[in-house]
Z-matrix of the N, CA and C atoms (Angstrom, degrees):
N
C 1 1.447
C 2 1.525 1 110.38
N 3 1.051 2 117.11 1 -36.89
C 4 1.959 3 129.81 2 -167.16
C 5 1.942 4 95.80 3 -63.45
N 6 2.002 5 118.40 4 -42.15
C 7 1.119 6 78.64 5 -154.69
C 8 1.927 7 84.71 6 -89.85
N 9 1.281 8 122.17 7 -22.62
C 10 1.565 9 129.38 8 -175.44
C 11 1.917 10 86.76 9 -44.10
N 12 0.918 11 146.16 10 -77.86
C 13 1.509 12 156.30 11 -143.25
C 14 1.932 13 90.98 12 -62.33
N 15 1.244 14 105.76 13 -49.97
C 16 2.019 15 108.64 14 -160.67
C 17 1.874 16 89.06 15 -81.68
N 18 1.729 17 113.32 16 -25.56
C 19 1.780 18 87.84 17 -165.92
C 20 1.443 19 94.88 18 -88.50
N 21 1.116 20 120.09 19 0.73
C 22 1.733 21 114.40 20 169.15
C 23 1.557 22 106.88 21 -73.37
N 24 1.165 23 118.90 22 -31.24
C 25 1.396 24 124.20 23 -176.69
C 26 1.460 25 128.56 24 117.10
N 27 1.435 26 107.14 25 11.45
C 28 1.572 27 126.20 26 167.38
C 29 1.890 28 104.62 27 -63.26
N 30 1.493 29 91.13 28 163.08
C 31 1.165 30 77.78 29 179.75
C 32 1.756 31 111.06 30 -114.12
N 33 1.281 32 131.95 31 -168.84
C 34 1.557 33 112.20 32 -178.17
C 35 1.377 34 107.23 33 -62.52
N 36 1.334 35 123.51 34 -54.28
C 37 1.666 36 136.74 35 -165.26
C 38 1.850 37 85.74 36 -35.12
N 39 2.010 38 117.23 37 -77.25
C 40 1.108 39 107.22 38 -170.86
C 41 1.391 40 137.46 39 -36.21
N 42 1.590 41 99.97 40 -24.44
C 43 1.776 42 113.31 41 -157.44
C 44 2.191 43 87.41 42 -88.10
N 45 1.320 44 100.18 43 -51.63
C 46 1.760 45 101.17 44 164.28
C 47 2.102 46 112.55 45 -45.10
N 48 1.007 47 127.51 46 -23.32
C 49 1.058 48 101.74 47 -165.08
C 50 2.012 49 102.73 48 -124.92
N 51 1.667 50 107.42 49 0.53
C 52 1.216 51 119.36 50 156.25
C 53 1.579 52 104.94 51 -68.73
N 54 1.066 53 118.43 52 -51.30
C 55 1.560 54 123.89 53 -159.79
C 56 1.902 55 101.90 54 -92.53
N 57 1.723 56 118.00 55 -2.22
C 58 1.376 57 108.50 56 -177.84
C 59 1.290 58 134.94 57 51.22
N 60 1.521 59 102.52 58 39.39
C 61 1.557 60 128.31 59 168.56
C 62 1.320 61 97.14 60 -109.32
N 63 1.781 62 112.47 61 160.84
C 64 1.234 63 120.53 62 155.56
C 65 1.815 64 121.97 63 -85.62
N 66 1.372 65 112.89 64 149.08
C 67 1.255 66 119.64 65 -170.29
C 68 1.860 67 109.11 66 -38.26
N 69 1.337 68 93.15 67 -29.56
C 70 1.822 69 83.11 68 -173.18
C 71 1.481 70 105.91 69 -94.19
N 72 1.710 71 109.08 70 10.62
C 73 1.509 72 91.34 71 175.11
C 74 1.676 73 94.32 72 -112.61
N 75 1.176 74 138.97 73 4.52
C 76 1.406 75 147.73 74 138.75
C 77 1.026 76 120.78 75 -36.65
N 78 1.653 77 113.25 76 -50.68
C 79 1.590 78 121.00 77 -160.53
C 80 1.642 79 90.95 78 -95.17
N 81 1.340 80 131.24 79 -30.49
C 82 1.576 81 138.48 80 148.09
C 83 2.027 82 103.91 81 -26.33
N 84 1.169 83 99.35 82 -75.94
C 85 1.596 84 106.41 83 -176.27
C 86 1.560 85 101.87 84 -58.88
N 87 1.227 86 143.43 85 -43.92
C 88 1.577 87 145.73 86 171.04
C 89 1.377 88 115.88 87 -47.21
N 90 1.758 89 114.97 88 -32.93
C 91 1.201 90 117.75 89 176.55
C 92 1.561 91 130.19 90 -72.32
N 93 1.554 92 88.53 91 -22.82
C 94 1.505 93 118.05 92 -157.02
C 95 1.604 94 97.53 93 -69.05
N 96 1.748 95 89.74 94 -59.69
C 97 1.602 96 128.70 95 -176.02
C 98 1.560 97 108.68 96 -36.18
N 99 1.308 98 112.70 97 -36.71
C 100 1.487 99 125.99 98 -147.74
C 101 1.645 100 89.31 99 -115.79
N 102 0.990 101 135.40 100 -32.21
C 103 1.752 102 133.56 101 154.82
C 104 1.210 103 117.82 102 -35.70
N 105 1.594 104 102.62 103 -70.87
C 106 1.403 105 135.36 104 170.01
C 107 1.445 106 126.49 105 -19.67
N 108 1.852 107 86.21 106 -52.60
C 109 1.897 108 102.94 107 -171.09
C 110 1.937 109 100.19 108 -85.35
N 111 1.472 110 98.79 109 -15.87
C 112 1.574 111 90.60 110 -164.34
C 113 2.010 112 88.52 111 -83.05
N 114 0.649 113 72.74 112 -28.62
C 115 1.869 114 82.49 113 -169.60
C 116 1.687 115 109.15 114 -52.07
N 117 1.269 116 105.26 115 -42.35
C 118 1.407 117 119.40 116 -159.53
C 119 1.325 118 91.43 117 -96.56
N 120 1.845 119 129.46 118 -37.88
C 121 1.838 120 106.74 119 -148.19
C 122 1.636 121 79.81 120 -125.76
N 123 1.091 122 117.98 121 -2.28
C 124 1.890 123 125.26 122 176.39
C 125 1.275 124 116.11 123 88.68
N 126 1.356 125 118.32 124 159.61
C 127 1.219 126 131.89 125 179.04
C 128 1.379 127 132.68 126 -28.28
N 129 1.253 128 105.07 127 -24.30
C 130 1.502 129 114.50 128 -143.15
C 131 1.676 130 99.43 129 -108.57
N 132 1.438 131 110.03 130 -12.50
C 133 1.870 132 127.14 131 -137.62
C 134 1.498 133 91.10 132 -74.95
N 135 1.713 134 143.29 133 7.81
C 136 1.095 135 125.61 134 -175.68
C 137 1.615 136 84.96 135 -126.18
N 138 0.700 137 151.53 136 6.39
C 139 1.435 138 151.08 137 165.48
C 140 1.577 139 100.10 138 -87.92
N 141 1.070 140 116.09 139 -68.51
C 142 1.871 141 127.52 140 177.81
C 143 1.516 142 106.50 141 -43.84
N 144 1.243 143 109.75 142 -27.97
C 145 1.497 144 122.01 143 -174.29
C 146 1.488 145 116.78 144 -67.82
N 147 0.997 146 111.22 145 -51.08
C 148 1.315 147 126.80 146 -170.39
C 149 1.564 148 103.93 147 -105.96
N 150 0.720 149 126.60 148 -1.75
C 151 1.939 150 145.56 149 168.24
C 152 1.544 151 95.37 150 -57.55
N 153 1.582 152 138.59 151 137.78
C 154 0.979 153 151.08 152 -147.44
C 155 1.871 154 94.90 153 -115.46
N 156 1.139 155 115.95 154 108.68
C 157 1.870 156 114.11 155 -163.83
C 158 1.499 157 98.28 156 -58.52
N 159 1.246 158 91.92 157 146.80
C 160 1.888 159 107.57 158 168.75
C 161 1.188 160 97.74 159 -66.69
N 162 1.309 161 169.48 160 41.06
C 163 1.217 162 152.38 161 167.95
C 164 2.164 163 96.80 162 -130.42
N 165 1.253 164 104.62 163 -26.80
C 166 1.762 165 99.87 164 169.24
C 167 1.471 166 104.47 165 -88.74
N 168 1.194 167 135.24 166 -29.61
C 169 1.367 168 102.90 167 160.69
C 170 1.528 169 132.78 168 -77.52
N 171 1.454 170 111.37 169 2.23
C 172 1.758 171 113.16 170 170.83
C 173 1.600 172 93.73 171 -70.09
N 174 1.183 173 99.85 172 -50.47
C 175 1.456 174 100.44 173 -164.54
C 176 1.205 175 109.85 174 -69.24
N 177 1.257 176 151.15 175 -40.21
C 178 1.544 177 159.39 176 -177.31
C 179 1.518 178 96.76 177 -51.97
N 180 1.479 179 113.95 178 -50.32
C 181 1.624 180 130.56 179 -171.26
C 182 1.130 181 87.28 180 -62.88
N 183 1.256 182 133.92 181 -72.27
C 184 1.963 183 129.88 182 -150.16
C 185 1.799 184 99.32 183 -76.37
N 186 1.329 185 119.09 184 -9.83
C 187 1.271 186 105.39 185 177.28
C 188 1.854 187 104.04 186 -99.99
N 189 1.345 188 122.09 187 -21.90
C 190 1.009 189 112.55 188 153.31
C 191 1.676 190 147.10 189 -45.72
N 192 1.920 191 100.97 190 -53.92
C 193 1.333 192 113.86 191 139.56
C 194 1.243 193 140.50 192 -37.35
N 195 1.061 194 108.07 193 -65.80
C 196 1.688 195 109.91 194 149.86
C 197 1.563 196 134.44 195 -21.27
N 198 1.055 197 112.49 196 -42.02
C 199 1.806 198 131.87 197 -159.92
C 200 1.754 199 82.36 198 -107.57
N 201 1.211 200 124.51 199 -59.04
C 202 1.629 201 108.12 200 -177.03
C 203 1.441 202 112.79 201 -72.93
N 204 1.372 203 122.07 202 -9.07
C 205 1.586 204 107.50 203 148.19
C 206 1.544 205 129.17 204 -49.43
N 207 1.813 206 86.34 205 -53.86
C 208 1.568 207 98.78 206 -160.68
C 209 1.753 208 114.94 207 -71.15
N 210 1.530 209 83.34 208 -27.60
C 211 1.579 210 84.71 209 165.95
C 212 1.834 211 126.11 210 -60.68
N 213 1.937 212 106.10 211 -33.73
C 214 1.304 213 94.86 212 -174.31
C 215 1.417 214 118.23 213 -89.61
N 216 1.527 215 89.79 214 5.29
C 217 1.911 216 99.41 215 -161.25
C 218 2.102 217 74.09 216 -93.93
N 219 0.628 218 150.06 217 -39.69
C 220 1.411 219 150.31 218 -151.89
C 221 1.847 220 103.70 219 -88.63
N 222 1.500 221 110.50 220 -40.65
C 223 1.463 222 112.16 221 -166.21
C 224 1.889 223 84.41 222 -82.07
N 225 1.434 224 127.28 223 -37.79
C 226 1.598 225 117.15 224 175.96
C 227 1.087 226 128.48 225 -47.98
N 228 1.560 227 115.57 226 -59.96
C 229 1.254 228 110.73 227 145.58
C 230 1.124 229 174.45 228 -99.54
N 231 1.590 230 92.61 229 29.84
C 232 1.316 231 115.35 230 171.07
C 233 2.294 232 106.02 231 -67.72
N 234 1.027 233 84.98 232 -12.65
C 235 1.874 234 66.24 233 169.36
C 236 1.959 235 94.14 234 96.95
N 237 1.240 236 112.32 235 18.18
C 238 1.178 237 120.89 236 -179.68
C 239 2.196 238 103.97 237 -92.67
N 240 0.773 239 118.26 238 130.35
C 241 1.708 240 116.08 239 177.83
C 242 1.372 241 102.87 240 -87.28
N 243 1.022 242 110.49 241 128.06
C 244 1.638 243 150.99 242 173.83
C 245 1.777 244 98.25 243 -32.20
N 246 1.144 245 131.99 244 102.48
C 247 1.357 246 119.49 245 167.06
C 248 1.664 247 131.10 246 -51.43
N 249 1.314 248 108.83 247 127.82
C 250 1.765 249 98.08 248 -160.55
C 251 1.687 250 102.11 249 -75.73
């Protein structure tokens, strides 16, 4: 219920006073919650989380390539002479 109630957009205090706990026995159940997830998906699962996927930097790379084409295909014929 704690995270269904906060991903709607409640905040903890509300989700503490739906369930008739006090806020520090909320942040008690948050601790638990967050044990729980490390336990089950591992230690590491908030680092991996926020870790930027290998699949946006292929793409960042090929859209980079891209743009330094267009740049040299653009500075060629723009009527610019070829540096010797």
């Amino acid at each position: 219920m704690l995270l269904a109630v906060v991903g709607e957009g409640s905040t903890l205090r509300d989700v503490a006073r739906m369930l008739g706990v006090s806020d520090s026995g909320i942040q008690l159940e948050k601790r638990k919650l967050a044990l729980a997830l490390a336990a089950f998906m591992g230690a590491n699962i908030l680092a991996e989380s926020t870790r930027q996927p290998l699949w946006r930097n292929n793409l960042m790379a090929g859209r980079e390539r891209q743009a330094c084409r267009a740049a040299r295909i653009n500075h060629s014929t723009a009527g610019g002479a070829a540096p010797a």
